[in-house]
N, C-alpha and C positions, 0 to 999 in steps of 0.2 A: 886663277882667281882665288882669292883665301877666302876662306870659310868665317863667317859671321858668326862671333863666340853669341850665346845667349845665355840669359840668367833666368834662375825660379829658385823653388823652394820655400816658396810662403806658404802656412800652414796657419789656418784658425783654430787658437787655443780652446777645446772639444771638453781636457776633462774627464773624470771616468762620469759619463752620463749614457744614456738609452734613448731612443726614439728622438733624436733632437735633443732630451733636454741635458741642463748640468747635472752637478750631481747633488746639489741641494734638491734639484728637482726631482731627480730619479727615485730619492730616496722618499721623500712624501708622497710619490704617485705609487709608490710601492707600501708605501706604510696606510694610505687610505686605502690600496685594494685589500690590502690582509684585513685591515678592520671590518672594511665592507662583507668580506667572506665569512669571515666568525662571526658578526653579527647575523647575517642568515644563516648560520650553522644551527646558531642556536631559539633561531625563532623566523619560519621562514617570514612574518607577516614584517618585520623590520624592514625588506627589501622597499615594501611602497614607501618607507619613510628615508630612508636612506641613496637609495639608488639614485632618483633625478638629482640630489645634489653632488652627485659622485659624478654623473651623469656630467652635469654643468660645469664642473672642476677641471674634468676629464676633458671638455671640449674648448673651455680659455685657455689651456695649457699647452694643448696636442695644434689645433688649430691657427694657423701662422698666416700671415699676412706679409707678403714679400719678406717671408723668414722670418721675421718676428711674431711670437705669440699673440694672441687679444691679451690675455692677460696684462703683459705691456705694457701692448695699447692703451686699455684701460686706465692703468692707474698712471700711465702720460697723459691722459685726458685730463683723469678725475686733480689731479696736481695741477695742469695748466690752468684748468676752470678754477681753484684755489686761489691761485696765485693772479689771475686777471679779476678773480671778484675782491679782492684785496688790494687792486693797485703795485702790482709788483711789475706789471709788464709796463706802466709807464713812466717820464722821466723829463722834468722839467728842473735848469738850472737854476736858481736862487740866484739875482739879479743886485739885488741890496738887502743878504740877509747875514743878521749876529747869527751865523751857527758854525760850529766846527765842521758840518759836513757839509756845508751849503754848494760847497763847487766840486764835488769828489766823482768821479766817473760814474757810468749806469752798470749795473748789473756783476759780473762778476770781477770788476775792475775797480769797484769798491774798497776793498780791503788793498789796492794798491798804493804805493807812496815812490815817486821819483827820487832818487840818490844821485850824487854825482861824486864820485872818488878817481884818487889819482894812480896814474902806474907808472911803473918805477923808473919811466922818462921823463917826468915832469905833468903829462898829457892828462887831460881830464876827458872819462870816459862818465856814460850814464849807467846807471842799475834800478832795475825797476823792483822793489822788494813789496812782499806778500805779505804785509802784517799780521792773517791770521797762521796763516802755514809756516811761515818765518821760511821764506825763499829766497833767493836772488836771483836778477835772473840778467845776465850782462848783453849785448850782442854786437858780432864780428859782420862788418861790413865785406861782402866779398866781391870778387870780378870773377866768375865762372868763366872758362875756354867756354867754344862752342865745339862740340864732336862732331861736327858737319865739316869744319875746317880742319881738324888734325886727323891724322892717321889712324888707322884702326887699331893697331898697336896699342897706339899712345893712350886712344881712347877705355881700350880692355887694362891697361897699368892703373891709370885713374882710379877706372870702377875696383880693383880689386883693390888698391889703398882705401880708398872709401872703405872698403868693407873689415879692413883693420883697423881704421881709426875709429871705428864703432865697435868691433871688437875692443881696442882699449881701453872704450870708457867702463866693462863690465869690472878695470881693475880700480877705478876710480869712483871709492861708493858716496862720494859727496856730488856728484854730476845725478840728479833725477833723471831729465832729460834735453833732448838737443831737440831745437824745431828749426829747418830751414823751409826758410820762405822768400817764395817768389813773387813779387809784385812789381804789376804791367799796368800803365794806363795810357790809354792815347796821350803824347806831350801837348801839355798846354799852353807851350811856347812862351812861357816866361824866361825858363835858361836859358834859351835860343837869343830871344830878345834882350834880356838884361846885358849878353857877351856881345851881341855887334852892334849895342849901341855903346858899350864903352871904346868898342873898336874902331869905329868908324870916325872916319875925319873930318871935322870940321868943312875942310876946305874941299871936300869928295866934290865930283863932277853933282849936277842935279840929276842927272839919267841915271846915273849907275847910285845916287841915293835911293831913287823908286825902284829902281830894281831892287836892290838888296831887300829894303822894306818891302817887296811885293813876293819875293822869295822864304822872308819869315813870316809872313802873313799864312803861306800857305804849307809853309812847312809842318805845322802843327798835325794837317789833318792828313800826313803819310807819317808821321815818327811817333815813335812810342821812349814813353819813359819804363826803363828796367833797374830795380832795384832787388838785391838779394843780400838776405840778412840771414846770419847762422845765430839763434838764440841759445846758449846753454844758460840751465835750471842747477843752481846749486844750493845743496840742503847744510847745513854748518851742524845741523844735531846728528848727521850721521858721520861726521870724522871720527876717526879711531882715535885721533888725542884730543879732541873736546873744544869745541871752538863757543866761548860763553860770551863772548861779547863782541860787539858789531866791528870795528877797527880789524880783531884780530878776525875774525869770517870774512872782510871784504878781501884782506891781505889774501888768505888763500885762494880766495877765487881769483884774484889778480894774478897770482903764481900756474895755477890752472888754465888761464885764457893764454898763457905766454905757452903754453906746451902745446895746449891744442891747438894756437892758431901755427905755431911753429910749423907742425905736420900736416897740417890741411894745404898745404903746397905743393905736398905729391899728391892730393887728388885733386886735381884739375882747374884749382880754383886759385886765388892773389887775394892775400888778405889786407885790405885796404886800411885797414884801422878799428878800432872800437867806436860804436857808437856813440856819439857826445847826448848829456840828456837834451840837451835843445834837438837834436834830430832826432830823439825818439818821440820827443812831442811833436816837431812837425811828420812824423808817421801817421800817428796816433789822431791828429788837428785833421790832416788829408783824408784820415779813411773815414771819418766821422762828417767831414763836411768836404765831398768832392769838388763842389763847384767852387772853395776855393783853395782848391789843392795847390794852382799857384805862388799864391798872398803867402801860403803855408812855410813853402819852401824856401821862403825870401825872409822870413821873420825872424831875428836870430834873438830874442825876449820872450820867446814862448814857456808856459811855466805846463808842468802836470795840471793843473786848475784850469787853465786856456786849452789845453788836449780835447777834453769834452767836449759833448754836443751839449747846444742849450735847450734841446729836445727830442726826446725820444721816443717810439714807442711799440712796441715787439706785437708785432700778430703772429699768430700759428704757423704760417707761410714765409712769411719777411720779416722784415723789419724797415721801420723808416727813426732817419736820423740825420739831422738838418735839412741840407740838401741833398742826400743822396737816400735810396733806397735798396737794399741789400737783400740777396738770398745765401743762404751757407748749404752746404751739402758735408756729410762725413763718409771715408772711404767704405762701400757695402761688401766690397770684395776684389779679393786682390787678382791680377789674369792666373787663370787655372794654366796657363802654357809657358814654357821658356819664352821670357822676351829680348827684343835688343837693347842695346846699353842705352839708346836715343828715346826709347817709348813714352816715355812722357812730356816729348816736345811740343808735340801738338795742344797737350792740356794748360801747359806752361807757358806758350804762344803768347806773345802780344795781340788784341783783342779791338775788337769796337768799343770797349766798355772795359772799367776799371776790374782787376781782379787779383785774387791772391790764393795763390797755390802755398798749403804747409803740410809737409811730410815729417810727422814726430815721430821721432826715436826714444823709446824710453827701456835703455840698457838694462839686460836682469845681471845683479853681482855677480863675479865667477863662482863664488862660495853657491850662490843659491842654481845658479844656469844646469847644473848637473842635474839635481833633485828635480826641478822642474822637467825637464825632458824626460828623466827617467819614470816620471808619472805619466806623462804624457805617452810613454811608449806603454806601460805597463794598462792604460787604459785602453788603448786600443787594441790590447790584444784582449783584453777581457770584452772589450765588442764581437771581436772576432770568435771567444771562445761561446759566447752567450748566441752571436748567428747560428753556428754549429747546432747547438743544442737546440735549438727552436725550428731548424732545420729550415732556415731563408737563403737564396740564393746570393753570393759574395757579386754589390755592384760594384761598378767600374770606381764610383767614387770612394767607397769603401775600401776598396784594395790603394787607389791612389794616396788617400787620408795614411793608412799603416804605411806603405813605404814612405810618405815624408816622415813621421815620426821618427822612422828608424834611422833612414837619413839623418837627419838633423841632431841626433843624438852622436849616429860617428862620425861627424861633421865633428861638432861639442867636443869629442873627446881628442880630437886631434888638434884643437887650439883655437878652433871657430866660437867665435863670442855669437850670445843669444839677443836678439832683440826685438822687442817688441813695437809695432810700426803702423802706424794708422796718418790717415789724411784728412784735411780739412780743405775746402775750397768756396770762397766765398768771391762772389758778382756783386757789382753795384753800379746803378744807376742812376742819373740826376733827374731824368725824367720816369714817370710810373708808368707810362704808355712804352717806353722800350724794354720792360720789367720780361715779358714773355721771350721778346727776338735774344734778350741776353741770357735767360734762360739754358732756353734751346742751343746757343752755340754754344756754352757751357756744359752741357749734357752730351750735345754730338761731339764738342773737344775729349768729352773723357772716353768714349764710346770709342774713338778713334786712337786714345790711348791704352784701351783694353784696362779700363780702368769701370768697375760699376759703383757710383753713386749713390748716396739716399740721401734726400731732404732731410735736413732738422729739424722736423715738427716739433712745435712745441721748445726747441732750444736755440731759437732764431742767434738770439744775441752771445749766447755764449760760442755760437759756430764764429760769430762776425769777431770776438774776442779773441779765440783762437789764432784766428790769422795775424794777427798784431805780437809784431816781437815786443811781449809782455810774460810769456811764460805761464799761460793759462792751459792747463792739462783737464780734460774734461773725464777721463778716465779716475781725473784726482778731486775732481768735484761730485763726482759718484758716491766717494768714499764718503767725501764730508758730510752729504746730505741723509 
């Protein structure tokens, strides 16, 4: 019997920080305790005026709530509550309105604009660009194998191409980042039915018409529709020879999606084509209005403008948006154990209920991948040397943390590319009363893929934008804000 190769080595970027925090943080909790001490150096009566707010500082910051600081917490509150007494969390289309923005997406899909450019077979592909970040962002329709049916072999070749073609994009500093994503929804038996009705014959027996038709009636509610879309994010201000204007930016991303989709064939996957813009709208039209995700997939006059909902509206929890009502989650933590090359089957399953699994890659350059780990190792030994001196006992995760570092750095230095790797997972529901049951199998799917979760409080709609091969990076919306 052969041995079951498994994989790990994910490592949450730490930082030189202390107790939890970063190292922004370290350094303030350290520069308020000094001040706190001289000020009572030099006058003990300062402590009653100074301490409880040291006091209170000390406890927003130290004080975590499933990892996260109050701090945080806080000012995620104090910005939601902002942003909802201002009208920010809702979202109604413009019906018959003179305005330039009257039909434009909700929330961070705004600054989007639909493109349609050709490649160099004639073929018209879609690009979804980012008018304020100036992005593009193209996407590769694929057919993944299933690793349940091929070899175990074949299966460990795959996974290790994967893990070089993500390596090569540290050599390609105009690729941001790559999102694939997996979206399942119960079939709604439009493609079913649209194909055997042009199939079937006129002249067909009457029994074996009711059959057939009693056959697609019920086919719906045992098949699922699976689509997988590989989104690469390209930036034209980071070319080394300077890409100033749009023609000449699309052209090199077109030369880029022929390389990359070229090589995504050794890992495990058939690259079916580029996305046309009209299928990125009926993406975008389905996930926004499920109940007629159908009518969607059958429209071929769909515009960016027609995508949208013609209402929207984010609470803290969810969000609701035409017909369907959505929860998003972002990955909390990656499995602490070697796992198999299948472990996220389960989470990626087709479902009761619509969903979309996105796992972002956002490549560090090779230029930079060094520096970075070399910090990253050089901080955790300064944990290590700081344990020593304060004379705390080395825990299991402690010792685990330093040998990834060190790993991952001669990993690095032997031609392993570095990347940075977070998930998105967004549910949706046409009814609100199934909002819980869809939930819960969401939560036990990732539970069962050794995958830990956290709700997007407070960032409902950006988690639900996420999942939309649109190229929305939330990490990149951090920065902005």
């Amino acid at each position: 019997m052969t041995e079951i190769r498994t994989y790990g080595g994910w490592r949450r970027r730490r930082g030189l920080g202390l107790i939890g925090l970063g190292t922004t943080g370290t350094f303030v909790a350290l520069g308020s305790i000094t001040a706190l001490v001289l000020a009572v150096s030099i006058d003990p009566r300062a402590a009653i005026y100074t301490g409880p707010p040291a006091a209170l500082a000390g406890a927003l910051v130290l004080i975590r709530v499933s990892g996260v600081p109050i701090a945080h917490i806080m000012v995620r509150r104090i910005r939601w509550s902002y942003g909802k007494a201002h009208g920010h969390t809702n979202y109604r289309a413009g019906v018959i309105v003179a305005h330039p923005r009257a039909f434009q997406l909700p929330g961070v899909l705004a600054t989007t604009r639909l493109l349609s450019a050709e490649d160099g077979f004639g073929r018209q592909y879609g690009i979804v660009w980012d008018r304020r970040a100036g992005l593009f962002t193209a996407t590769l329709t694929v057919s993944p194998a299933s690793t349940w049916l091929a070899e175990r072999s074949d299966a460990d070749a795959w996974v290790a191409n994967w893990g070089g073609w993500l390596a090569s994009l540290g050599h390609m500093p105009t690729i941001r980042w790559v999102t694939v994503t997996i979206d399942t929804a119960p079939e709604s038996g439009s493609a079913l039915s649209d194909t055997i009705g042009q199939a079937l014959s006129p002249a067909a027996p009457e029994a074996a018409v009711q059959l057939i038709n009693q056959l697609v009636s019920t086919a719906p509610r045992t098949a699922a529709q699976v689509n997988t879309h590989v989104s690469v994010t390209f930036d034209p201000s980071r070319s080394p020879g300077g890409l100033d204007d749009m023609p000449t930016a699309i052209a090199e991303l077109g030369r880029a999606l022929d390389g990359l989709a070229s090589s995504l064939s050794a890992c495990g996957v058939t690259v079916t084509g580029r996305a046309t813009a009209t299928e990125l709208a009926r993406v975008v039209r389905g996930a926004f209005d499920p109940a007629a995700r159908g009518d969607a997939t059958r429209s071929d006059d769909l515009n960016w403008a027609d995508a949208g909902p013609v209402g929207a509206q984010e609470h803290a929890d969810h969000y609701e948006h035409d017909s369907g009502t959505s929860v998003s989650w972002a990955w909390h933590e990656a499995p602490r154990q070697n796992v198999p090359a299948d472990v996220l089957s389960r989470l990626v399953a087709p479902g009761p209920f619509p969903k979309r699994v996105s796992v972002q890659y956002r490549p560090l350059p090779a230029t930079e991948a060094n520096r970075v780990l070399e910090e990253e190792v050089n901080a955790a030994a300064f944990r290590e040397h700081y344990r020593r001196r304060t004379g705390r006992d080395e825990t299991a995760r402690d010792a685990y943390d330093q040998a990834r570092a060190r790993q991952a750095a001669a990993e690095e230095a032997t031609g392993a590319g570095v990347t940075l790797v977070t998930m998105y997972v967004t549910t949706t529901v046409t009814d609100s009363s199934d909002l819980p049951r869809a939930v819960a199998a969401t939560e036990a799917a990732a539970e069962a893929s050794r995958i830990r979760l956290r709700r997007l409080w407070g960032s409902q709609s950006a988690g639900f934008a996420t999942t939309l091969p649109c190229g929305v990076c939330p990490a990149e919306l951090t920065r902005r804000s």
